[in-house]
PDB file of N, CA, C and O in Angstrom:
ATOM      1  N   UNK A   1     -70.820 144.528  29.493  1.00  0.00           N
ATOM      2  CA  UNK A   1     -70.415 143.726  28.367  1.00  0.00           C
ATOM      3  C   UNK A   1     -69.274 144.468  27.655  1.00  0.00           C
ATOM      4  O   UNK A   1     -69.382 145.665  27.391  1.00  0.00           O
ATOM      5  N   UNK A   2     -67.977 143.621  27.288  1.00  0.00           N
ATOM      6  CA  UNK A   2     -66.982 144.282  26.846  1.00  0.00           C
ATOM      7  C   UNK A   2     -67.237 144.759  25.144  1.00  0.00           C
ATOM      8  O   UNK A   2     -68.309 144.396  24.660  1.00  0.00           O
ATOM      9  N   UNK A   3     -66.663 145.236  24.606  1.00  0.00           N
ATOM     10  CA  UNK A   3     -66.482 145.358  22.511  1.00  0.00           C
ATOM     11  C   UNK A   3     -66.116 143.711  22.383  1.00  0.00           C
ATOM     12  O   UNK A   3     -66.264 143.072  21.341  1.00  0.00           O
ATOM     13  N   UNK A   4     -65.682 143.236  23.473  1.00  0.00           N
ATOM     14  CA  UNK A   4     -65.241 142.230  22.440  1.00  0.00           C
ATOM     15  C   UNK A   4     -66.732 141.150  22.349  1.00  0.00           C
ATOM     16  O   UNK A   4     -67.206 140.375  21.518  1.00  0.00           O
ATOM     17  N   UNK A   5     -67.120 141.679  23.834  1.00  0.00           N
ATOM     18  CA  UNK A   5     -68.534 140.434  23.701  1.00  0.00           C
ATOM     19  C   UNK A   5     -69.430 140.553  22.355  1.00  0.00           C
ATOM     20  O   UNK A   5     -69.967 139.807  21.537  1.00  0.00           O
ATOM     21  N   UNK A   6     -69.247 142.129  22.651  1.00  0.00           N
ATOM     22  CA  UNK A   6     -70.322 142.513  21.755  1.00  0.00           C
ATOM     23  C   UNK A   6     -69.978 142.389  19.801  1.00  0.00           C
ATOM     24  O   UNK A   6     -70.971 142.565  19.096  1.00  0.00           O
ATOM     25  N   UNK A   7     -68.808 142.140  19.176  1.00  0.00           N
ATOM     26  CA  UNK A   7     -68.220 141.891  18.235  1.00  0.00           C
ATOM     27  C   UNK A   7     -68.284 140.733  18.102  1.00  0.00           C
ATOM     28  O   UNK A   7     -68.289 140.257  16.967  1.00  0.00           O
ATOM     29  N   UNK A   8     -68.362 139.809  19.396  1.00  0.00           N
ATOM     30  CA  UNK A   8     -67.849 137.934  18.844  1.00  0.00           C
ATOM     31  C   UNK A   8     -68.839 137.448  18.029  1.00  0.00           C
ATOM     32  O   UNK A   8     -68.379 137.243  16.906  1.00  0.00           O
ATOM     33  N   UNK A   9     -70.008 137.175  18.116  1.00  0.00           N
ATOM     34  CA  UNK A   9     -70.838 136.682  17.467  1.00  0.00           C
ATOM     35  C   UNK A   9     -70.657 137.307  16.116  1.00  0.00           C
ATOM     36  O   UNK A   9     -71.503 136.734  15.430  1.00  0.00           O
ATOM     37  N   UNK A  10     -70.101 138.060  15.447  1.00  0.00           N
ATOM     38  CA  UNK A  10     -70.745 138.434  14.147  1.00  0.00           C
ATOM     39  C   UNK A  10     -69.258 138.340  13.454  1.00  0.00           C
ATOM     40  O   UNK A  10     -68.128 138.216  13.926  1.00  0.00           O
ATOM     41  N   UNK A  11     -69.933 138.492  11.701  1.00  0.00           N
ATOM     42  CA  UNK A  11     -68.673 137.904  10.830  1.00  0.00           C
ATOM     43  C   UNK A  11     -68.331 139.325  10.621  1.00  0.00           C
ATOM     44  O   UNK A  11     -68.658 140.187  11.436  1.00  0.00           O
ATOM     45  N   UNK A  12     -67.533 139.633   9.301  1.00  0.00           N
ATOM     46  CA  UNK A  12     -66.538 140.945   9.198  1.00  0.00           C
ATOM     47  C   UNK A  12     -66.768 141.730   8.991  1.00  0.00           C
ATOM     48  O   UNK A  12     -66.320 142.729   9.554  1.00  0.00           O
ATOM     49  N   UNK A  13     -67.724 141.747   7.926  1.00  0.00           N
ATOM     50  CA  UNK A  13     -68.692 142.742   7.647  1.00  0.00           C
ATOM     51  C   UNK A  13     -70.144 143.509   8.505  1.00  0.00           C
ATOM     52  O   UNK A  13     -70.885 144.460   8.259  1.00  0.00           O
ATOM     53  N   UNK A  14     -70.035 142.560   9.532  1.00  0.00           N
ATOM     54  CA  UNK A  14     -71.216 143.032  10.353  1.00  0.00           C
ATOM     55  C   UNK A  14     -70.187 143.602  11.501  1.00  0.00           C
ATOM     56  O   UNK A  14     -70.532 144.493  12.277  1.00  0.00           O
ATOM     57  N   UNK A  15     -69.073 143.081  11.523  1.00  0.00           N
ATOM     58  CA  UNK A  15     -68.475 144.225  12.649  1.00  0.00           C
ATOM     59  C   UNK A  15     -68.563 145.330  12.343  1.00  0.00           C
ATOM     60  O   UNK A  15     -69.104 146.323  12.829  1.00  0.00           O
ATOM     61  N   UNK A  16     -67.654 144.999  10.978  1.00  0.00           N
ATOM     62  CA  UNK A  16     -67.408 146.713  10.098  1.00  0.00           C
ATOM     63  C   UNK A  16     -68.589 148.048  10.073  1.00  0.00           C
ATOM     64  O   UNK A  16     -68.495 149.252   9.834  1.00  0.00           O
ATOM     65  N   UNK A  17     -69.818 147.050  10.487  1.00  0.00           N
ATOM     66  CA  UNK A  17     -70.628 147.943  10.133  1.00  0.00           C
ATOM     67  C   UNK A  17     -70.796 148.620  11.714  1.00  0.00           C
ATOM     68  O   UNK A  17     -70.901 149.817  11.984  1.00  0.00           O
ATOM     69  N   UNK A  18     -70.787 147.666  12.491  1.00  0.00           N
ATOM     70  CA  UNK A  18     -71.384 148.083  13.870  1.00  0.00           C
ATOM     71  C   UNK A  18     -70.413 148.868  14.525  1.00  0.00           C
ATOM     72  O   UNK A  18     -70.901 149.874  15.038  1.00  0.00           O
ATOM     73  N   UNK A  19     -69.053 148.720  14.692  1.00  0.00           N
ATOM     74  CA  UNK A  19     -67.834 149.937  14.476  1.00  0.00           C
ATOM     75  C   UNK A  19     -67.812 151.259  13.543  1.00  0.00           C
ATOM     76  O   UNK A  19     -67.060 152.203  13.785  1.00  0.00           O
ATOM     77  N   UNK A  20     -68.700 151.233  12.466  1.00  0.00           N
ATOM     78  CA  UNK A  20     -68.549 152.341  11.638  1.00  0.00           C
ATOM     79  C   UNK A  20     -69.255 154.172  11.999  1.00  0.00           C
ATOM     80  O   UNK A  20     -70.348 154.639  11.677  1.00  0.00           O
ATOM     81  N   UNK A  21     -68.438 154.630  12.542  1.00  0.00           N
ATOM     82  CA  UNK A  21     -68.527 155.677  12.898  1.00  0.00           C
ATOM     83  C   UNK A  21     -68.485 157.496  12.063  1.00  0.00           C
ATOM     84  O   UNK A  21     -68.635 158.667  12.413  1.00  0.00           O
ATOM     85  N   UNK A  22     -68.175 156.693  10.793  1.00  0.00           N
ATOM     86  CA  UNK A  22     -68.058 158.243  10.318  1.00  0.00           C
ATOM     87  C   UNK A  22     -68.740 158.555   9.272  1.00  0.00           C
ATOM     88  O   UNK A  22     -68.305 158.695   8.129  1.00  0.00           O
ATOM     89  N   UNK A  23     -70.118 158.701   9.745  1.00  0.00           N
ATOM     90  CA  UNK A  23     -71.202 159.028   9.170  1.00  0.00           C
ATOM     91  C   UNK A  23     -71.860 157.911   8.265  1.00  0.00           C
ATOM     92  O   UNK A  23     -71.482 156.783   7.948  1.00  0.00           O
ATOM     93  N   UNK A  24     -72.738 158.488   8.037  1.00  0.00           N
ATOM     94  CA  UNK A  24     -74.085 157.617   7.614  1.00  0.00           C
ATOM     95  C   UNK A  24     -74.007 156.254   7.322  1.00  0.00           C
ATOM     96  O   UNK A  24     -72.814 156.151   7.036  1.00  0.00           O
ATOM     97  N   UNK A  25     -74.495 155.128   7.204  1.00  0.00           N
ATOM     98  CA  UNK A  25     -74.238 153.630   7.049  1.00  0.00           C
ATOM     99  C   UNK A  25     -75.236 153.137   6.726  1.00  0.00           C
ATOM    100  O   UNK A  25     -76.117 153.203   7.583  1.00  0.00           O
ATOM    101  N   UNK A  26     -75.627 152.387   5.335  1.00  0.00           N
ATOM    102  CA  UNK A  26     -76.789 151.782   4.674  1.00  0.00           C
ATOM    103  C   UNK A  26     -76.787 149.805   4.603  1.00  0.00           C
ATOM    104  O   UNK A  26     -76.356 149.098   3.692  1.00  0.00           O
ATOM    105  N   UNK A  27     -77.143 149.572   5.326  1.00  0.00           N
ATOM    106  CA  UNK A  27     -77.262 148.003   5.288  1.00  0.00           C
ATOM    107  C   UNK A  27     -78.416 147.370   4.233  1.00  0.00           C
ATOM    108  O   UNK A  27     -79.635 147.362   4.066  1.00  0.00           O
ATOM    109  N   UNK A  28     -77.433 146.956   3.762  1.00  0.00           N
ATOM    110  CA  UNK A  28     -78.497 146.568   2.395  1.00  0.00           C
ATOM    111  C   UNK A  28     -78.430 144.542   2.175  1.00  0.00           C
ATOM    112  O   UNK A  28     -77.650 143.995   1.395  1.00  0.00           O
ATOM    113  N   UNK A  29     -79.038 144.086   2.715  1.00  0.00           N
ATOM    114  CA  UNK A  29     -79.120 142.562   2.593  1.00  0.00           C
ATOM    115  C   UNK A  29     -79.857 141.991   2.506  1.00  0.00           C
ATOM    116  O   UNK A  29     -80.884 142.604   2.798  1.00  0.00           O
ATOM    117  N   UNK A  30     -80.187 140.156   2.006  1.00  0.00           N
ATOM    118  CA  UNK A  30     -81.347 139.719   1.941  1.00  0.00           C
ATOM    119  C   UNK A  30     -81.760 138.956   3.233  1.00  0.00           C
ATOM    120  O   UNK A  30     -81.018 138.912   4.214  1.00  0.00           O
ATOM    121  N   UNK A  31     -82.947 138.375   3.185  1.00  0.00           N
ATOM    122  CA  UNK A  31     -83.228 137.756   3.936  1.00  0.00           C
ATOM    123  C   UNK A  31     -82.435 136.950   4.834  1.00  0.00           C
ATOM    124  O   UNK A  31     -81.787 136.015   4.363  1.00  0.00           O
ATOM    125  N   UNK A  32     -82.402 137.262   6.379  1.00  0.00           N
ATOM    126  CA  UNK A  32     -81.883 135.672   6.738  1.00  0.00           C
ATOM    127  C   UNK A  32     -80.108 136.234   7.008  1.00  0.00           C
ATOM    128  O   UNK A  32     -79.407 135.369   7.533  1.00  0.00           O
ATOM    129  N   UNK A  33     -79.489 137.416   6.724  1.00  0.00           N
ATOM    130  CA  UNK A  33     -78.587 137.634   6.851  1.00  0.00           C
ATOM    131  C   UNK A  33     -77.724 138.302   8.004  1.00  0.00           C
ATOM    132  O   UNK A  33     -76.505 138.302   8.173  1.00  0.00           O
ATOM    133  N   UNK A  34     -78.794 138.895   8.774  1.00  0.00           N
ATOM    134  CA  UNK A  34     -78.267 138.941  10.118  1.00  0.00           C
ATOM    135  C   UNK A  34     -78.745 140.981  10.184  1.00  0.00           C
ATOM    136  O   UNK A  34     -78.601 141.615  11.230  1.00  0.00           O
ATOM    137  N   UNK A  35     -79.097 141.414   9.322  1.00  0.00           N
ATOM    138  CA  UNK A  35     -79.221 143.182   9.455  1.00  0.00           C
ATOM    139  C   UNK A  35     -80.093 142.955  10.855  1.00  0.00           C
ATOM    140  O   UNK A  35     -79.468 143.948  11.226  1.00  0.00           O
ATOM    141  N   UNK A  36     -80.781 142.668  11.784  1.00  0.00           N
ATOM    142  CA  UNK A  36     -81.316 143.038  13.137  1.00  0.00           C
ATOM    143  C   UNK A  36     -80.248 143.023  14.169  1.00  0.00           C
ATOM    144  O   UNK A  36     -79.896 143.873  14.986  1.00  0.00           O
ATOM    145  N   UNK A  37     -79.685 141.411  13.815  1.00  0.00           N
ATOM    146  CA  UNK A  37     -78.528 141.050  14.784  1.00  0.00           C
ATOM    147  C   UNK A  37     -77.395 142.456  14.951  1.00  0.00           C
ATOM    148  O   UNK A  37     -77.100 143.045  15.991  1.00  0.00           O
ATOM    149  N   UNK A  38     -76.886 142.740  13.475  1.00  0.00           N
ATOM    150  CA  UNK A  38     -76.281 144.106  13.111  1.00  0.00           C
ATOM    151  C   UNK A  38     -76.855 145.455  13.792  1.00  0.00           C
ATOM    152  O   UNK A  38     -76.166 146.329  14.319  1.00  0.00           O
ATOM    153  N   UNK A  39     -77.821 145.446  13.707  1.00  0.00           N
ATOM    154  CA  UNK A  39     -78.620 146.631  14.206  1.00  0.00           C
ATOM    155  C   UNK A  39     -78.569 146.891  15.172  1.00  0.00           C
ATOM    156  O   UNK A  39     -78.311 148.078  15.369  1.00  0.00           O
ATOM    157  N   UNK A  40     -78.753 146.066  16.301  1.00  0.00           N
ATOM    158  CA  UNK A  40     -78.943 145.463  17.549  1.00  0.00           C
ATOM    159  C   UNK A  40     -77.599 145.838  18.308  1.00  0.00           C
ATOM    160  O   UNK A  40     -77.623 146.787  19.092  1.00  0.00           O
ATOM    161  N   UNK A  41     -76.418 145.117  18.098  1.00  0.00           N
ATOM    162  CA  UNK A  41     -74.956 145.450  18.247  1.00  0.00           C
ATOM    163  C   UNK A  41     -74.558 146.713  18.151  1.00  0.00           C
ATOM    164  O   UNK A  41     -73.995 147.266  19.096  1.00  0.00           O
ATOM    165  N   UNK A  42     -74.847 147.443  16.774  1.00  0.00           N
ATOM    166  CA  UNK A  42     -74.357 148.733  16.669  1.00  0.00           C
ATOM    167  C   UNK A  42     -74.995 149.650  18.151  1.00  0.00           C
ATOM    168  O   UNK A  42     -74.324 150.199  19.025  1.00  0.00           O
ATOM    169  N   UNK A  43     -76.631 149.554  18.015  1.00  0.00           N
ATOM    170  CA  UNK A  43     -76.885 150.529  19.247  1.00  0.00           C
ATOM    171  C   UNK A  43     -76.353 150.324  20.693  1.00  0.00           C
ATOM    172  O   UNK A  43     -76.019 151.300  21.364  1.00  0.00           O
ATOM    173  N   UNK A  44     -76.243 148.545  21.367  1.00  0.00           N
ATOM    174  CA  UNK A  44     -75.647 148.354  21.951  1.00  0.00           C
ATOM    175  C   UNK A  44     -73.765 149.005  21.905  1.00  0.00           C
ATOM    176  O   UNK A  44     -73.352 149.472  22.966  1.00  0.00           O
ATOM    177  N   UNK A  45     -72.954 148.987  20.895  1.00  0.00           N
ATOM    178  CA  UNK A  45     -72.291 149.282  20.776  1.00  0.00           C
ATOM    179  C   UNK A  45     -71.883 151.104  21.152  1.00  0.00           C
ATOM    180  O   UNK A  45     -70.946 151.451  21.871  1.00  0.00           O
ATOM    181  N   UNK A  46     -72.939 152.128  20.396  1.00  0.00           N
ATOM    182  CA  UNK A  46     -72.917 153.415  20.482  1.00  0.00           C
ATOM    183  C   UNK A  46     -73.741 153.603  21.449  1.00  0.00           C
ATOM    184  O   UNK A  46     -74.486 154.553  21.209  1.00  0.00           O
ATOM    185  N   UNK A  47     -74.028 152.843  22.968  1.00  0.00           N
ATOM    186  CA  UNK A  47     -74.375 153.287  24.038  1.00  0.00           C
ATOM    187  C   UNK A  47     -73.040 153.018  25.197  1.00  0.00           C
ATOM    188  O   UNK A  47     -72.436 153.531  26.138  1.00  0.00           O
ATOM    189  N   UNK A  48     -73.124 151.729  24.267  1.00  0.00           N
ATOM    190  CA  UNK A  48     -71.978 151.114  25.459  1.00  0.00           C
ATOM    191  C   UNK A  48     -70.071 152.241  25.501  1.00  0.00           C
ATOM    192  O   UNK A  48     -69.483 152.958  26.310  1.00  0.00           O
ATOM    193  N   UNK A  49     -69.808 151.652  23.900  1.00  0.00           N
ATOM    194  CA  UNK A  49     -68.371 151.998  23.737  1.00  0.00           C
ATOM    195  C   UNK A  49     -68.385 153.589  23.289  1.00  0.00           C
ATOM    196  O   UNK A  49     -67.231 153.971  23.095  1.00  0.00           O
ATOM    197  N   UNK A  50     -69.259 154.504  23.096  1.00  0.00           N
ATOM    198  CA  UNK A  50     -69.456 155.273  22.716  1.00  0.00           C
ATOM    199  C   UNK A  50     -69.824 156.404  23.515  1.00  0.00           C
ATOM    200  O   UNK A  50     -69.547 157.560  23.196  1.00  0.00           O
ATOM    201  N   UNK A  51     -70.536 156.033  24.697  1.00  0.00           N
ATOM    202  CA  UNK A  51     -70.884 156.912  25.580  1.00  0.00           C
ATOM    203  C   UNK A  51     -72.329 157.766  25.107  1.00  0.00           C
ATOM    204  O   UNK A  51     -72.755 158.616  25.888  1.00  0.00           O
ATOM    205  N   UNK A  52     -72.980 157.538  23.951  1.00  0.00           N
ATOM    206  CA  UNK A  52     -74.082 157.896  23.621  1.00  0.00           C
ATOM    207  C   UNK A  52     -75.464 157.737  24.282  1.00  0.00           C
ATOM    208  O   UNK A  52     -75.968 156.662  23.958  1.00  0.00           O
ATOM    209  N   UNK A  53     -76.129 158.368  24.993  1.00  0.00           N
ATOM    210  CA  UNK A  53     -77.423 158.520  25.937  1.00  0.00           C
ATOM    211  C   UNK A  53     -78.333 157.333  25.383  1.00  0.00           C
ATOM    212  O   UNK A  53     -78.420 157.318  24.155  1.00  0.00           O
ATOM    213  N   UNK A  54     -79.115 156.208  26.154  1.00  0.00           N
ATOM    214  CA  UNK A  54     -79.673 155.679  25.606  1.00  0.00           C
ATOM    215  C   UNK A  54     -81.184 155.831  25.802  1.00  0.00           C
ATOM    216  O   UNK A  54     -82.124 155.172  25.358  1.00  0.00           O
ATOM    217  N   UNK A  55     -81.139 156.721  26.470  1.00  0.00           N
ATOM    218  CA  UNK A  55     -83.292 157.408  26.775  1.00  0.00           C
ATOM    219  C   UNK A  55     -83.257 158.823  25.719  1.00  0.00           C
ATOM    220  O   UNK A  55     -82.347 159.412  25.134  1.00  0.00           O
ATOM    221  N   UNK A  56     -84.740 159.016  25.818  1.00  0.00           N
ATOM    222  CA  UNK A  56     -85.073 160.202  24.884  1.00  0.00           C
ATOM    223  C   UNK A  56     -84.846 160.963  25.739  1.00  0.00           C
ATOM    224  O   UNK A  56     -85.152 160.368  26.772  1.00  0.00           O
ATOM    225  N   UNK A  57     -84.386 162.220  26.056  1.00  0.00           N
ATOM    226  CA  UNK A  57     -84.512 163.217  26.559  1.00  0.00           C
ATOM    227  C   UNK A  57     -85.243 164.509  26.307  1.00  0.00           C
ATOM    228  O   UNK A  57     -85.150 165.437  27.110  1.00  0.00           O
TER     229      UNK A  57
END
């Protein structure tokens, strides 16, 4: 799956977040707003585009 697959579905702020790389990142929203979908992307994202291990070692 390319960045871009993985970016299309979401609006600007949920990219911003799932791209955000330089240190710590607090998602703070209500109900119904998409923080799993977000969640979800980012790790997909920092396995995929990132090269980050995705098992425990």
């Amino acid at each position: 799956m390319s960045e871009k697959t993985l970016l299309s579905g979401l609006v600007d702020r949920q990219r911003d977040a799932v791209t955000h790389t330089s240190g710590p990142l607090l998602i703070l929203a209500g109900a119904g707003t998409g923080k799993t979908t977000t969640i979800t992307a980012k790790i997909a994202y920092m396995v995929q585009e990132l090269g980050i291990a995705s098992g425990a070692t």
